[in-house]
C-alpha positions in Angstrom: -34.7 26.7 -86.1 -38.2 28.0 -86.4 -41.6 26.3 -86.6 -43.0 25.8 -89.9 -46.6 27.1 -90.4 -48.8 25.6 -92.5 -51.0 27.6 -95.6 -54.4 25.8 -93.6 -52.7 27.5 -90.4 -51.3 23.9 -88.6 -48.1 24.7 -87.2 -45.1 22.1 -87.2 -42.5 22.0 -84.2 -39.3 21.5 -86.2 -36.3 20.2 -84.7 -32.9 20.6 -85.8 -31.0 17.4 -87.1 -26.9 17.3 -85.8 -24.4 14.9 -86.1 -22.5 14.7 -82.8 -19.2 13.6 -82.4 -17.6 11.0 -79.9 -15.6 13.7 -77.9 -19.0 15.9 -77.3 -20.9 12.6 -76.5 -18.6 11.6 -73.8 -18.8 15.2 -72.4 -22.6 15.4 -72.5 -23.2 12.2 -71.2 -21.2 13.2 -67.4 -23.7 13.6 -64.8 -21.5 15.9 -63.1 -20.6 17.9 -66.5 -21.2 21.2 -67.6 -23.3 19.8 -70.4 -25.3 17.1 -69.3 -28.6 19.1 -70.0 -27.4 18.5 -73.7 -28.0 14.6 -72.8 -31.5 16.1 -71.1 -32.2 17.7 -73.9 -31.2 14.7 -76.4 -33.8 12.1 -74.1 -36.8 14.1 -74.3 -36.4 14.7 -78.0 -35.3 18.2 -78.6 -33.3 17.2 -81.1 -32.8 14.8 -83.7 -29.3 12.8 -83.3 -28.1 11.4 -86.8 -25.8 8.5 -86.5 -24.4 5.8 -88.5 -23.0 2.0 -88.2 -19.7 3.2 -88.1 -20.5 5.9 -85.8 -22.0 3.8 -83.1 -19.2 1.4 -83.1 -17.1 4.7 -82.0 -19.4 5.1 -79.6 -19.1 2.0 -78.1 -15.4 2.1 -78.6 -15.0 4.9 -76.7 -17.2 5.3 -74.1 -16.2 1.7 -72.7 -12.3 2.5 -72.8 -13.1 6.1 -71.1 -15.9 4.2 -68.4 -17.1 1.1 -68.6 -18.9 -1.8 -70.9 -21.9 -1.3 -68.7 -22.0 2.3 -69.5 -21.1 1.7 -72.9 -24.1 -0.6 -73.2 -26.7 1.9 -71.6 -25.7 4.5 -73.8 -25.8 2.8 -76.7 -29.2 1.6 -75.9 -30.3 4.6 -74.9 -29.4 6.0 -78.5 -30.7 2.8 -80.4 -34.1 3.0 -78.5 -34.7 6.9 -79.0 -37.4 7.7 -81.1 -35.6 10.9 -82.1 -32.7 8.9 -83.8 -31.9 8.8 -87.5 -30.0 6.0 -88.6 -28.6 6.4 -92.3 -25.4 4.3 -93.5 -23.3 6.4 -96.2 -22.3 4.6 -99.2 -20.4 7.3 -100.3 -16.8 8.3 -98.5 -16.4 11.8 -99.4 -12.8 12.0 -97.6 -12.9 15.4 -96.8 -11.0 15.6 -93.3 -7.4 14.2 -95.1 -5.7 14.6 -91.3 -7.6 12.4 -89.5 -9.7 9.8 -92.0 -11.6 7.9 -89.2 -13.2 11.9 -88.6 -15.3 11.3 -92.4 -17.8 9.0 -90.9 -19.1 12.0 -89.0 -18.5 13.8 -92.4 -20.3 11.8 -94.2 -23.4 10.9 -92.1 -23.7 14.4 -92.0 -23.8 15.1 -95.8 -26.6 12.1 -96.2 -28.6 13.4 -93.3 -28.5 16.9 -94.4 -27.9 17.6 -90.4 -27.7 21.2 -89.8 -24.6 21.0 -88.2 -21.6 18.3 -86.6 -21.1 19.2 -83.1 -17.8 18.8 -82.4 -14.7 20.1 -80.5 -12.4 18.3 -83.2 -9.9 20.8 -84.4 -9.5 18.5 -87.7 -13.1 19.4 -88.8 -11.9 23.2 -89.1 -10.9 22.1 -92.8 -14.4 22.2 -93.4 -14.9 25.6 -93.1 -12.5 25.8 -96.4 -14.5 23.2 -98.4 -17.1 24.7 -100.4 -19.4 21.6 -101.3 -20.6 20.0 -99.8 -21.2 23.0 -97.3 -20.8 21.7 -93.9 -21.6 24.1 -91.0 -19.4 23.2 -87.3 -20.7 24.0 -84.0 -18.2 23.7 -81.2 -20.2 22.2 -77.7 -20.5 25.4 -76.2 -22.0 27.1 -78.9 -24.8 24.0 -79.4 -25.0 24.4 -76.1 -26.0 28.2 -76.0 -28.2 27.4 -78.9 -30.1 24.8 -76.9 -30.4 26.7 -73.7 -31.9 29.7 -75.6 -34.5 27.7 -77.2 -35.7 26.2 -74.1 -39.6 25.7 -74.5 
């Protein structure tokens, strides 16, 4: 994503808006993990995470089962207080991942967000790819990942 300049000459930092899903989350958050300059990057704002109700509550839902409520509850919070989150809450279900339904929250955040991309390692969101609208673009972790660590300011 490039920076937008102005006609006047004022130059706009623009970030890039993702959707991430639960099984990249738990792998970014991992102090010990190969990604955790992802969750770096996410606290000092270098991108914009979209989420939803629904897609908190995963959140939540996960994280606990996989650590703890305690951790659960600092992530979430971080999330909820960051100034680079979106919050949006699709009205519309487009039900476009038929193999694993609770998957279309992601889906559909994504569509109302207009997020470049869902970052996810899910192999159910390859359907996607098939779909021509709406036009949803994938990125696996790694290949966020390489994105990120090129654009390093």
């Amino acid at each position: 994503m490039e920076d937008l300049t102005l006609q006047n000459g004022i130059q706009i930092k623009m970030v890039r808006h993702i959707v991430l899903d639960t099984n990249c989350l738990l792998q970014i958050i991992s102090r010990r993990g190969e990604y955790y300059d992802i969750w770096q990057d996410f606290l000092v704002g270098k991108f914009v995470l979209c989420v939803s109700t629904e897609i908190l509550q995963e959140y939540e839902e996960i994280i606990s089962q996989q650590t703890s409520q305690r951790v659960a509850d600092i992530i979430i919070e971080s999330i909820l207080c960051a100034p680079n989150v979106k919050r949006f809450d699709p009205r519309y279900k487009w039900n476009l991942i038929e193999s694993d339904p609770d998957d279309n929250k992601f889906v559909d955040c994504a569509i109302i967000a207009n997020a470049e991309f869902i970052v996810s390692d899910d192999a159910h969101f390859n359907i996607l790819k098939t779909i021509p609208f709406p036009q949803i673009t994938i990125k696996k972790l790694k290949e966020f990942a390489a994105i990120q660590r090129k654009n390093l300011v």
